[in-house]
N, C-alpha and C positions, 0 to 999 in steps of 0.2 A: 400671775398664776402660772402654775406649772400643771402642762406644760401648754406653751406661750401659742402652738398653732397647732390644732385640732387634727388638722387634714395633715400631719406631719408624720409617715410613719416612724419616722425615727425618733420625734420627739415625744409622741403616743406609748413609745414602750416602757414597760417600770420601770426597767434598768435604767433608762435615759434618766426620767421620773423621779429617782430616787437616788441615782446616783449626782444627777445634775444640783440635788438639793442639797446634800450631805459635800459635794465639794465646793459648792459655794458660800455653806457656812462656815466649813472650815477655811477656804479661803478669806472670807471678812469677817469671821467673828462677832458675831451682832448676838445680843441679848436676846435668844427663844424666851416669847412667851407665850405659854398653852393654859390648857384648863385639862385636866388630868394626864397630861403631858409624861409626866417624868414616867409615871407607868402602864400607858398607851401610846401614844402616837412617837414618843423616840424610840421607843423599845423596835414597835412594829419596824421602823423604819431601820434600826441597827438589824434588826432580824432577816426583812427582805434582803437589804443587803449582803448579810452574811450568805444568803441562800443563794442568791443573784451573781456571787461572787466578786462584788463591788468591793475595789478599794477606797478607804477612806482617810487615808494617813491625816490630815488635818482636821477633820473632825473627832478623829481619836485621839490626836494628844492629848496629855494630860500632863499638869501640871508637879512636880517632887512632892509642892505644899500644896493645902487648895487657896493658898493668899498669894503663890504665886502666877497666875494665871486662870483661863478658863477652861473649867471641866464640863462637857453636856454630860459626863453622865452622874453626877453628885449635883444633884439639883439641892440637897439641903443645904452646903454647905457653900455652893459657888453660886454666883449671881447669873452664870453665866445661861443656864435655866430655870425660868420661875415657871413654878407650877402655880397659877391661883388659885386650883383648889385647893390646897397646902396651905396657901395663906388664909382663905376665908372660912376652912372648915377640916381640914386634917381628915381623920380616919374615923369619925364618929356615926350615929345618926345624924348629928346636926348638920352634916353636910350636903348641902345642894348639887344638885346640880347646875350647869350651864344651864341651862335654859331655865330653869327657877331663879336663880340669881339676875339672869339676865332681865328676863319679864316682870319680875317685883321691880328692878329698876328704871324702867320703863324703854327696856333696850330689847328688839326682836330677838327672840334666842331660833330655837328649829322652826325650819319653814316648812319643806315639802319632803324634806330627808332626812334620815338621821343616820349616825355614823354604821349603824347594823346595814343597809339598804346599801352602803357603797360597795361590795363585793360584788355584790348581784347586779349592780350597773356600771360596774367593771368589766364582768363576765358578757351581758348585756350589749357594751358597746356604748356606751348614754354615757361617755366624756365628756358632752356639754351639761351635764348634769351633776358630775361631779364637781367641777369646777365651780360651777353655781353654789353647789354645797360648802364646796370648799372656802370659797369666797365670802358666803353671807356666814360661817363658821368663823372665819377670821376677822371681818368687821367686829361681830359679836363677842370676839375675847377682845380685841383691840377696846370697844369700846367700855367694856366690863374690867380691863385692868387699866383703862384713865379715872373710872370712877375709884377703884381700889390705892393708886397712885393717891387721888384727891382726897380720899380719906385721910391718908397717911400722911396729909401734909405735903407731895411735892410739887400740888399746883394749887392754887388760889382759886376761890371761886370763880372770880372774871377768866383766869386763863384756862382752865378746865371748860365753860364755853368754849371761849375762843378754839380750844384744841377741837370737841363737839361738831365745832362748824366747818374745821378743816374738814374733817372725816364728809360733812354731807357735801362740800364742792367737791371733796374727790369722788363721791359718789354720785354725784351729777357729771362732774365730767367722764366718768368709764361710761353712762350711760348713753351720754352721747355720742361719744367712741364705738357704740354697739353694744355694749353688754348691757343688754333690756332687761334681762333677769333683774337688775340691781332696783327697778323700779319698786318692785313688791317688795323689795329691803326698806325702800323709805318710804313708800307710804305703813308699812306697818310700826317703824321708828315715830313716825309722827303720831300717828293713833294710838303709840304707847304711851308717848310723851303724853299727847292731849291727855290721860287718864292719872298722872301722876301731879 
């Protein structure tokens, strides 16, 4: 999580914040994936930036063709951003939300936050709370696009588990690491489960 030490004035500011995430995926290139992503949470972030005066040279390249490389900002056409909302419901009524999606599957969607509440506990100073947000937010796409992956075919039942159970040792181990928050992630994960 970003960013990594709370009490860190340096690493506490947006700029750090945002810049430190925007150059480190443009330095490794790794497959973003969100849940209404392509137009919320990139945008925000190319926006602060733009404001912040953040340069981002490798997250902004782009590719001549989009087969030639990864674009974040053509999330239709490049791999390189999947939005799941896009996949599991496009621009209609029929579309869910995260937390609908998540909960019918029997995966925690919002806990204690939701994404309107983070300004004000920005403004507030409640950094360990954001993170917390942040964190049980990214479990919950993570776990919401292995089930989306398993539909589509790219894991098998048994290994769809198996992926399942990685996700709860790693959330047993941050727990025990300190981050207690993650507790209420899994016991509401199990209570979902038990209901499915």
């Amino acid at each position: 999580s970003l960013p990594r030490e709370l009490n860190d004035p340096e690493q506490i500011s947006e700029k750090s914040v945002v810049g430190t995430f925007l150059d480190k995926v443009g330095q490794y290139k790794p497959q973003l994936v969100g849940f209404n992503s392509a137009s919320a949470d990139l945008k925000a972030f190319v926006q602060r930036a733009v404001v912040l005066g953040i340069q981002a040279k490798g997250f902004c390249s782009r590719p001549n063709k989009p087969w030639e490389g990864d674009d974040y900002f053509d999330s239709r056409n490049s791999e390189a951003s999947v939005d799941i909302k896009d996949v599991v419901g496009g621009w209609g009524k029929a579309t869910p939300s995260l937390n609908e999606i998540a909960t019918l599957s029997g995966i925690p969607g919002k806990m204690d936050v939701d994404g309107e509440k983070v300004a004000f506990l920005w403004l507030d100073g409640k950094l360990n709370e954001i993170v917390a947000y942040n964190e049980f937010d990214a479990l919950t796409t993570y776990l919401v696009w292995l089930r989306v992956a398993h539909f589509g075919g790219h894991f098998t039942g048994e290994e769809y588990e198996v992926e399942q159970q990685l996700v709860r040792e790693l959330i047993l181990s941050e727990i025990e690491n300190g981050k207690i928050h993650l507790k209420k992630y899994l016991e509401e994960w199990n209570c979902l489960k038990a209901r499915i």
